[in-house]
C-alpha positions in Angstrom: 0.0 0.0 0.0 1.6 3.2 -0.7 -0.5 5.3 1.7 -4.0 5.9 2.7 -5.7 9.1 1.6 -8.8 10.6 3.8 -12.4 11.6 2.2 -13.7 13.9 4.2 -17.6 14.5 4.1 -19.9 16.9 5.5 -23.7 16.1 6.5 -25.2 12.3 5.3 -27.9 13.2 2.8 -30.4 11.2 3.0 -32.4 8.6 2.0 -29.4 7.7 -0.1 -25.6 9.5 -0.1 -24.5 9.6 -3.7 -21.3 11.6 -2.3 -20.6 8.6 0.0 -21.2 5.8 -2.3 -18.8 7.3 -4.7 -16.3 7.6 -2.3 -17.0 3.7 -1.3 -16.4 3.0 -4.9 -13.3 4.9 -5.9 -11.6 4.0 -2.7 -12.3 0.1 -3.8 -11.1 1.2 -7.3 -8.0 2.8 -6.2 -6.4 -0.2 -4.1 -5.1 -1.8 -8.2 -3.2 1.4 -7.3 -2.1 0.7 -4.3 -3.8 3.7 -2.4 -6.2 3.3 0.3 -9.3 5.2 0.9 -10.5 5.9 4.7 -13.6 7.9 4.8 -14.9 10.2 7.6 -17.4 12.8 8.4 -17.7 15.8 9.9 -20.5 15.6 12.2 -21.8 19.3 12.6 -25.2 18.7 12.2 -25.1 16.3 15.2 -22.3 17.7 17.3 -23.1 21.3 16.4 -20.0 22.9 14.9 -17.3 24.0 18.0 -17.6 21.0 19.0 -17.3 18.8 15.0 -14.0 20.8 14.6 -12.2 20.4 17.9 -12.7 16.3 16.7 -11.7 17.1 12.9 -8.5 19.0 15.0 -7.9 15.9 17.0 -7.7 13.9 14.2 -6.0 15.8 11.7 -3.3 15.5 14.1 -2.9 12.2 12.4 -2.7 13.4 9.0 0.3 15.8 8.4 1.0 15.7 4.4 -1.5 13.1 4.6 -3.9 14.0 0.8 -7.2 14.8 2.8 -9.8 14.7 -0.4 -12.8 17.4 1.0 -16.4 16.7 -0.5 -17.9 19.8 -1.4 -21.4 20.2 -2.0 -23.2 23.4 -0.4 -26.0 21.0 1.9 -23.5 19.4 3.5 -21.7 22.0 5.3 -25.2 24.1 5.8 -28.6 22.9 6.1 -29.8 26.0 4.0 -27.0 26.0 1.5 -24.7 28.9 3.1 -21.6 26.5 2.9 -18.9 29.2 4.6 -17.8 27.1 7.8 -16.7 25.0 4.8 -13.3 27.5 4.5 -12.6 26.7 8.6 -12.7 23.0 8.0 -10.1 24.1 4.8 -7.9 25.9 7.0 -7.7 23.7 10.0 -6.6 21.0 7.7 -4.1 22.8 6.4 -2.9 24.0 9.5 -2.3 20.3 10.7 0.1 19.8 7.7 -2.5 18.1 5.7 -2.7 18.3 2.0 -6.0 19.2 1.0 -8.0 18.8 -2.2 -11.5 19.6 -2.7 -13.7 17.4 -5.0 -16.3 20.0 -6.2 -20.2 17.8 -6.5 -22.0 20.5 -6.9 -20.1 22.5 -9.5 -22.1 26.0 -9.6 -23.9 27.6 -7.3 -27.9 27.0 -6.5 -30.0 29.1 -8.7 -33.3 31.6 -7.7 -34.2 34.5 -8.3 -35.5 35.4 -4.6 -33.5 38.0 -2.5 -32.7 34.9 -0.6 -31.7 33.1 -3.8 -29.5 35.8 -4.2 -27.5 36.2 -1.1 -27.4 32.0 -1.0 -25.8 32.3 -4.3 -23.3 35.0 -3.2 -22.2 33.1 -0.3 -21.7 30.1 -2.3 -19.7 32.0 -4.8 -17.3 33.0 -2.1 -16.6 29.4 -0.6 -16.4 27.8 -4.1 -13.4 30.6 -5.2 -11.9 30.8 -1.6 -11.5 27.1 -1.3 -10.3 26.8 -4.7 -7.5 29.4 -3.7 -6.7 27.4 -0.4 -6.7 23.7 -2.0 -3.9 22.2 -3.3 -5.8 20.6 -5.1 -9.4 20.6 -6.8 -11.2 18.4 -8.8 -14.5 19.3 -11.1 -17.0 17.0 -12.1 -17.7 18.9 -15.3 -15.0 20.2 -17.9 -13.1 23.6 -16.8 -14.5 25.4 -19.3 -18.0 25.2 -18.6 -17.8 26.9 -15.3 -19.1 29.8 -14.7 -16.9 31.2 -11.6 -13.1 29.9 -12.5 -12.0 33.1 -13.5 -8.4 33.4 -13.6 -7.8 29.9 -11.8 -9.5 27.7 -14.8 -6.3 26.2 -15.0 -5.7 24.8 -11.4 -8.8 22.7 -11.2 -8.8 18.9 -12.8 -11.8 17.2 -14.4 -12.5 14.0 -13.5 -16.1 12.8 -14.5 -18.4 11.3 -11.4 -19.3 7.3 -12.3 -22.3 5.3 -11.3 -22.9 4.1 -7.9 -23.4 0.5 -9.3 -21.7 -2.4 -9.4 -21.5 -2.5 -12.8 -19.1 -5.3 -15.0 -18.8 -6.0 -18.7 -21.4 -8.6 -17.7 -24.0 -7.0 -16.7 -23.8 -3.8 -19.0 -23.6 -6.3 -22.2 -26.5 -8.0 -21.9 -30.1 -8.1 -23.6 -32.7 -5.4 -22.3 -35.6 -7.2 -23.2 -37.8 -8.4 -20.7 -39.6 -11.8 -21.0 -42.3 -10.7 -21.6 -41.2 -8.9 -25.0 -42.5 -5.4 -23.2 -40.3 -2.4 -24.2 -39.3 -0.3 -21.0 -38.7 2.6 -20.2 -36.9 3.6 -17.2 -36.8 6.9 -14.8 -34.0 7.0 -12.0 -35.6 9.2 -9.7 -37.5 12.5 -9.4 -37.2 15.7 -8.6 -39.2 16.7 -5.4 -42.0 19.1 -5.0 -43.7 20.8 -8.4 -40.5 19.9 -10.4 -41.5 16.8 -9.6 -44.9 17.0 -10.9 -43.8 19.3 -14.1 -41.2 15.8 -15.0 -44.5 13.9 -14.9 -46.8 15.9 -16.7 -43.8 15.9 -19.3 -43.3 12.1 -19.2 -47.2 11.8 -19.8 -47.0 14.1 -22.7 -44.4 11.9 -24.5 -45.9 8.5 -23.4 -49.1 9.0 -25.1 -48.2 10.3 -28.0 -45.7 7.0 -28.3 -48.6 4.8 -26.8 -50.6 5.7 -30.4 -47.7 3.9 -32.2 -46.1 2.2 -29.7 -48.4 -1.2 -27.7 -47.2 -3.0 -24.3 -44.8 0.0 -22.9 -43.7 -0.6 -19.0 -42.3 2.7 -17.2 -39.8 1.8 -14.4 -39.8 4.3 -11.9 -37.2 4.5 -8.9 -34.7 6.3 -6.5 -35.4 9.4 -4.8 -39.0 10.5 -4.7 -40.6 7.7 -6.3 -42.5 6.6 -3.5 -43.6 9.9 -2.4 -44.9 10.7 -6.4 -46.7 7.3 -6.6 -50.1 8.9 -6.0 -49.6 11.3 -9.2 -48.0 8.8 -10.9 -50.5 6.6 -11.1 -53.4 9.2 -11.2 -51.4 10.7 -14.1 -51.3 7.8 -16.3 -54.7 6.2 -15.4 -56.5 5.7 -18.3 -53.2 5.5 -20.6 -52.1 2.1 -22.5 -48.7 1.8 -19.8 -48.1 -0.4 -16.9 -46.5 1.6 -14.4 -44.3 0.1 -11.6 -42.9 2.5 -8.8 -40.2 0.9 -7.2 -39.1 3.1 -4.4 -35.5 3.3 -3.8 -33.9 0.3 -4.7 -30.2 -1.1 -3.5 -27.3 -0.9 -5.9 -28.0 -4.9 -7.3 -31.3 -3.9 -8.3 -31.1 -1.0 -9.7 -28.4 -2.9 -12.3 -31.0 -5.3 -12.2 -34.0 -2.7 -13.5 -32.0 -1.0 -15.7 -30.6 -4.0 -17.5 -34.1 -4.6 -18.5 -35.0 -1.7 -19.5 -34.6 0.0 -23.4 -34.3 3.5 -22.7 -33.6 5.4 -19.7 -35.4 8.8 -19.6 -33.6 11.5 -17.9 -35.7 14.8 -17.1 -34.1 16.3 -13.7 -31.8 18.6 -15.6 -30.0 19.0 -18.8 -27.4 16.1 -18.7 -23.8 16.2 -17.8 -20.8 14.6 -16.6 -21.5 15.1 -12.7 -25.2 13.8 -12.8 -24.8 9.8 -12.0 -28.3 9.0 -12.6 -28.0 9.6 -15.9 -24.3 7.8 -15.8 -25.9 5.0 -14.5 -27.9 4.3 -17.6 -24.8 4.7 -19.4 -23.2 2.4 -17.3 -25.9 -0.4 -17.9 -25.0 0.3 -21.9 -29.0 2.4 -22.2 -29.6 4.6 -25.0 -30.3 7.7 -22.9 -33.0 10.5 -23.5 -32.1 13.7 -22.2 -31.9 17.2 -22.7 -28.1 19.3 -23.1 -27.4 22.1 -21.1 -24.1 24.8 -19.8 -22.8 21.8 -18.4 -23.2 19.1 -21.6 -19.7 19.0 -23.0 -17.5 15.5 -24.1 -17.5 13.3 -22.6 -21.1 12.6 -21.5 -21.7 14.0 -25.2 -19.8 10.6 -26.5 -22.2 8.3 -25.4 -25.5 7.1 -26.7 -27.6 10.1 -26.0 -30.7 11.2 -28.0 -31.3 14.7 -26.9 -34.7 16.5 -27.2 -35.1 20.3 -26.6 -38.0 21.1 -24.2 -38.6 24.3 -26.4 -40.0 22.1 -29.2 -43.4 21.1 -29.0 -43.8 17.7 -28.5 -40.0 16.6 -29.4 -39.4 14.4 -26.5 -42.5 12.4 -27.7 -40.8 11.9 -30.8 -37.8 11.4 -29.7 -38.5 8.4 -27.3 -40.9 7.0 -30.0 -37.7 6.6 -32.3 -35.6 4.7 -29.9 -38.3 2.6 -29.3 -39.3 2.2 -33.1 -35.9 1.5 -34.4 -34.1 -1.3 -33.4 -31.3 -0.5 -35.2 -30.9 3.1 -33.8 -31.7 1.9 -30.0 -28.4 -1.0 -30.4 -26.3 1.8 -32.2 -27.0 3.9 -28.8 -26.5 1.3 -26.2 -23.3 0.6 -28.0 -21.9 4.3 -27.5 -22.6 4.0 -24.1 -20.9 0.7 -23.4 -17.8 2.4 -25.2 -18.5 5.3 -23.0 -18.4 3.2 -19.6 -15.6 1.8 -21.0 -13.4 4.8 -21.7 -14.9 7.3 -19.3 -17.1 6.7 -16.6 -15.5 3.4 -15.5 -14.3 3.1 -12.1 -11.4 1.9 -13.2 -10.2 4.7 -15.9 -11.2 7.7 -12.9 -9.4 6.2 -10.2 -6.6 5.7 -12.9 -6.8 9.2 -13.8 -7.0 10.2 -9.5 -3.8 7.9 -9.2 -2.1 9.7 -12.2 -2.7 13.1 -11.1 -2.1 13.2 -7.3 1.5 10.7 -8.2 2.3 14.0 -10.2 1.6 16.4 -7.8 3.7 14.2 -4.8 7.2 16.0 -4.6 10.0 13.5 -5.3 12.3 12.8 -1.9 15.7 13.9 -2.3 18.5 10.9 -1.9 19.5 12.1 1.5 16.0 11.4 2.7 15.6 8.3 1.5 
């Protein structure tokens, strides 16, 4: 082993911890390497904060030029998305000798036109730019260039794409997406809460009957985050439609593999797609054609995959769209075989913790002879 390095998260989100489970996975990804991957938390929201950093300062004692790898999103240093106590954690890491690098999840700040909106976004700004500064290193989930607040230090950051939380092999992501029962399928890995939420339905409703007038014996696999809690309108949404629904709640890693390896299409509505969004990854990963729309953030190499995008500003295009992949065989295997190129090459455990091994080697200073 040639060392251990430290993720360091803030707040468990919940019901699932995306941040977490990629941690869990590069770590395992990373021991080919020879690196280890020991995660920890800071516990502010249970401690309360004097008391979360005089442990992180206990600790840290353990860690001089130890690589401590910060998770930064804005909810999990402050329940209402004013992240700032994130820059003490920064600073009393690098007081202990640590060697900090921040791995940016959430890549821009929260959006909102609200005077609230406004001064969450400012104080986001700040911590993204001053941590940036104070890191030794940073990594972005999304290319450089599509950031909005690099400024001048657009060159210091890395990109290293986000993979799926899955336990994906060449297996799995090679196989037939048929059911049994010869029904196409159509999977949706999770939705947004609230009247987003409803808006993501009333769009998938939209598209599914006009593909129900061409298209007989569809199944929609819902699942993940706010299935459960949108299976009334769900199911009141597509009532008298020619679909089965299934709502599956939030399902562990084995069976979401499971669902979307049975599935033909996964349809991604949350927001336009990029390479930091690992629901829509996940698709990828199982080798899915995916349906989504592009975005600031949509840049190579999510753009290399099998993606069939629609533009919400077209009437009825995601209709058509969906009804393509599903009509054309040929066109649907042509997809599923860009993304299986694309899990390959890019969003394979593997190739990022090849790519974290690579870069943090590089930036290790060499021991001169006489400390050898």
């Amino acid at each position: 082993m040639k060392q251990n390095w430290i993720a360091l998260l803030g707040r468990r989100d919940e019901p699932t911890d995306a941040v977490e489970a990629y941690c869990h996975y590069l770590g395992d990804a990373l021991k080919v390497h020879g690196y280890g991957m020991i995660l920890k938390r800071v516990r502010w929201d249970e401690r309360g904060w004097a008391s979360a950093l005089r442990r992180l300062r206990r600790r840290a004692r353990a860690w001089p030029k130890t690589w401590v790898l910060v998770q930064y999103t804005a909810l999990a240093w402050s329940a209402r998305g004013f992240p700032l106590r994130f820059l003490r954690v920064l600073k009393l890491l690098k007081a202990a000798g640590a060697r900090v690098g921040v791995v940016y999840h959430d890549v821009e700040p929260f959006e909102g036109k609200r005077v609230i909106d406004r001064i969450r976004r400012s104080a986001q700004l700040r911590t993204m730019r001053k941590a940036l500064r104070m890191a030794e290193a940073a990594i972005v989930t999304v290319p450089a260039e599509k950031l909005s607040w690099l400024g001048k230090d657009r060159a210091k950051p890395i990109f290293i794409p986000v993979g799926a939380n899955l336990p994906v092999s060449t297996t799995a992501v090679s196989r037939a997406h048929h059911g049994s029962d010869g029904k196409l399928a159509v999977a949706v890995y999770g939705i947004t809460g609230g009247e987003a939420g409803k808006r993501e339905i009333q769009e998938m409703a939209v598209a599914l009957q006009f593909v129900t007038q061409r298209v007989k014996n569809l199944r929609v696999n819902v699942f993940g985050r706010n299935s459960r809690e949108a299976e009334a309108e769900l199911q009141k949404t597509f009532k008298n439609m020619d679909v089965e629904v299934r709502v599956l709640g939030i399902l562990t890693d084995e069976e979401v593999v499971r669902t979307l390896t049975v599935s033909d299409v996964l349809l991604f509505l949350r927001a336009p797609i990029s390479s930091r969004r690992g629901s829509a990854i996940a698709g990828i990963a199982c080798g899915l054609p995916v349906i989504a729309t592009e975005g600031p953030e949509t840049a190579p190499p999510i753009t290399e995959a099998g993606l069939a995008m629609y533009s919400p500003q077209r009437k009825g295009d995601l209709g058509e769209v969906l009804l393509r992949v599903l009509q054309d065989e040929h066109y649907r295997t042509e997809l599923a075989q860009r993304s299986w190129l694309a899990q390959q090459q890019y969003f394979s455990w593997s190739t990022i913790a090849a790519t974290y091994a690579d870069f943090f080697e590089k930036s290790t200073p060499v021991k001169k002879a006489s400390e050898g």
